[in-house]
Structure formats: C-alpha cells, structure tokens
N, C-alpha and C positions, 0 to 999 in steps of 0.2 A: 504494500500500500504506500504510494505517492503520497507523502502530507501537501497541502494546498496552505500556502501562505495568504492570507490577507489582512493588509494595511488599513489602520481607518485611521484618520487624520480630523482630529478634533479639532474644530475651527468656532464655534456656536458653546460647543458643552466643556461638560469637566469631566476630568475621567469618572467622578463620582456619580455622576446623571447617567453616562451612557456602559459603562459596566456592567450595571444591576440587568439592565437590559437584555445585553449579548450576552451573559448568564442564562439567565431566566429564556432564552429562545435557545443555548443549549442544553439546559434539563427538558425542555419541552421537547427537542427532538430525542428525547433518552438519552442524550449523554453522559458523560461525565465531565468537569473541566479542572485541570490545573492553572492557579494562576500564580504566576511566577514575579517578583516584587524586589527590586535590587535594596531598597529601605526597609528597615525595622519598623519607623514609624508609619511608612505611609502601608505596612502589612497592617500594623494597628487600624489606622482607619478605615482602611478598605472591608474588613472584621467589623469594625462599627456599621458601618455603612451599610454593610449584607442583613444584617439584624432588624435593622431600621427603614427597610428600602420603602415600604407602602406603610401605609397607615394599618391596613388590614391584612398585610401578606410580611415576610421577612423569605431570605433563600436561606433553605439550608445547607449550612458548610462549619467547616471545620478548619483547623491549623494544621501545619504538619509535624511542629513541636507537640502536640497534645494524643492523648492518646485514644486508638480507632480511628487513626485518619487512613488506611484503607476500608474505611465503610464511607467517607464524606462523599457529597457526590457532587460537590465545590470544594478544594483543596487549597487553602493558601501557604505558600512558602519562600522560602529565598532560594531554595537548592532548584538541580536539577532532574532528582529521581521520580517515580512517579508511583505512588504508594498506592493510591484510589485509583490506577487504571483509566485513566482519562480518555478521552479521544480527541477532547478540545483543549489546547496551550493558549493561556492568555499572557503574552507578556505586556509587563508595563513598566513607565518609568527606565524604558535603556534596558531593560535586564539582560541579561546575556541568553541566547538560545537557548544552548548546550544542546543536546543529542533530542532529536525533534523526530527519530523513527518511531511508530507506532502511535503517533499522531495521525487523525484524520484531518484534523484543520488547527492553524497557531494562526491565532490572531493577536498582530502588534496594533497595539495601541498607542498613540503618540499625541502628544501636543504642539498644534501645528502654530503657536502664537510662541512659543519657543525656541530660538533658534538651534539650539543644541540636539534638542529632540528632535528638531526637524533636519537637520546634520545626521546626527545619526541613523532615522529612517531612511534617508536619501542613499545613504551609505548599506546599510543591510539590504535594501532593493537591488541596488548595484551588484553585490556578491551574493544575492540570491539568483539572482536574472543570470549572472554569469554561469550559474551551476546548473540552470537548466530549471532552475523550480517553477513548481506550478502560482502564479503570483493574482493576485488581485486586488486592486487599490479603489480605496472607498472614501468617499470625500461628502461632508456634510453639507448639504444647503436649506433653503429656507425651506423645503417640503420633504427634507429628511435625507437620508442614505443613500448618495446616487452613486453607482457604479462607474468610474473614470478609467479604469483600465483594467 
C-alpha cells in the first residue's frame, strides 16, 4: 500500500478549528489516526482541545505516554511508532515524518501565514514529489476545502 500525502495549508483557521474536523471525518470512515506533535505543549492543547471540541460531542483519544494507547482510536505523540495501528498520520507543527509505510493517508498540516511553516511544506512537497509520492494539496477558501493540486 502507497501512502497518499496530503497538504492543507491553513490560510482562514487554526490548526485548532480545523483538526477536530479531519479527525472526526477519519473515525467516520473507520479509521484510526496518529497525530504526530514536535511540542510538548502544543501535545497539551491539542488533548485539550479533542475533549472540548463540541459542546455536545468530545473525540475520543488518548496519549501515547498513558497507558492503553493501543486501544485509542486518536493517538497523540511526539515519537514515530504506531501503537493504535493507524491508517491516518496527522502531522503538525514541522514534525518530522519518520517511517510513513503502513499508512493509508498523512496528512500535513501547516500554517500558511507562517513563513517557516510555509518553508518547510514547500520543502517536504519538493522531496516528496521527487520520490515519486502520491501528493495532494488542499488550500482553504471562502467556501471551504478546494483541491489545488
């Protein structure tokens, strides 16, 4: 299995709006997802934020320092292993890849009002594309999620 890359480039949101989201549409297709977080802190709030996401709904997840994170069916961590069996990689915040086989889709998430972030997607696009990967880039406008490449 070919993992499929794709970019969404936050222009409008925060990662914290549009996370909960692309979550919540991979539990809905059965998956699993790991979400991969280069900060400790921003692992905290993203945890906050899963708990909190609706006034009437929260996603369930877990950490990967806590124990029974192969049953979580959201994973957050700073490593690259994959304990809960994912099929969806969410990086964020730059995090490093690391080994992305047995992935069905990794989704990078970036902020596109960043220029660092936006330096670095440019650059992982670059050495993905050169490898042959399967790429897809998604760019936010006034009526949501359009497909750019």
């Amino acid at each position: 299995m070919s993992t499929e890359f794709w970019f969404y480039h936050l222009e409008r949101s925060s990662l914290d709006q549009v996370l909960p989201e692309l979550l919540d549409r991979t539990l809905k297709r059965g998956w699993r997802a790991l979400v991969k977080v280069a900060d400790a802190h921003r692992l905290e709030d993203i945890d906050e934020r899963l708990w909190t996401w609706r006034d009437d709904s929260f996603l369930a997840h877990g950490r990967a320092d806590e124990p029974h994170a192969e049953r979580q069916p959201i994973l957050l961590t700073g490593k690259s292993e994959n304990p809960n069996g994912a099929q969806a990689l969410f990086i964020v915040d730059g995090s490093e890849l690391g080994d992305t086989e047995g992935y069905a889709r990794c989704f990078i998430i970036f902020d596109g009002r960043d220029e660092t972030a936006l330096h670095g997607a440019r650059e992982r696009w670059r050495v993905l594309k050169g490898q042959g990967a399967d790429l897809a880039y998604w760019k936010q406008t006034d009526e949501g999620w359009q497909k750019a490449a």
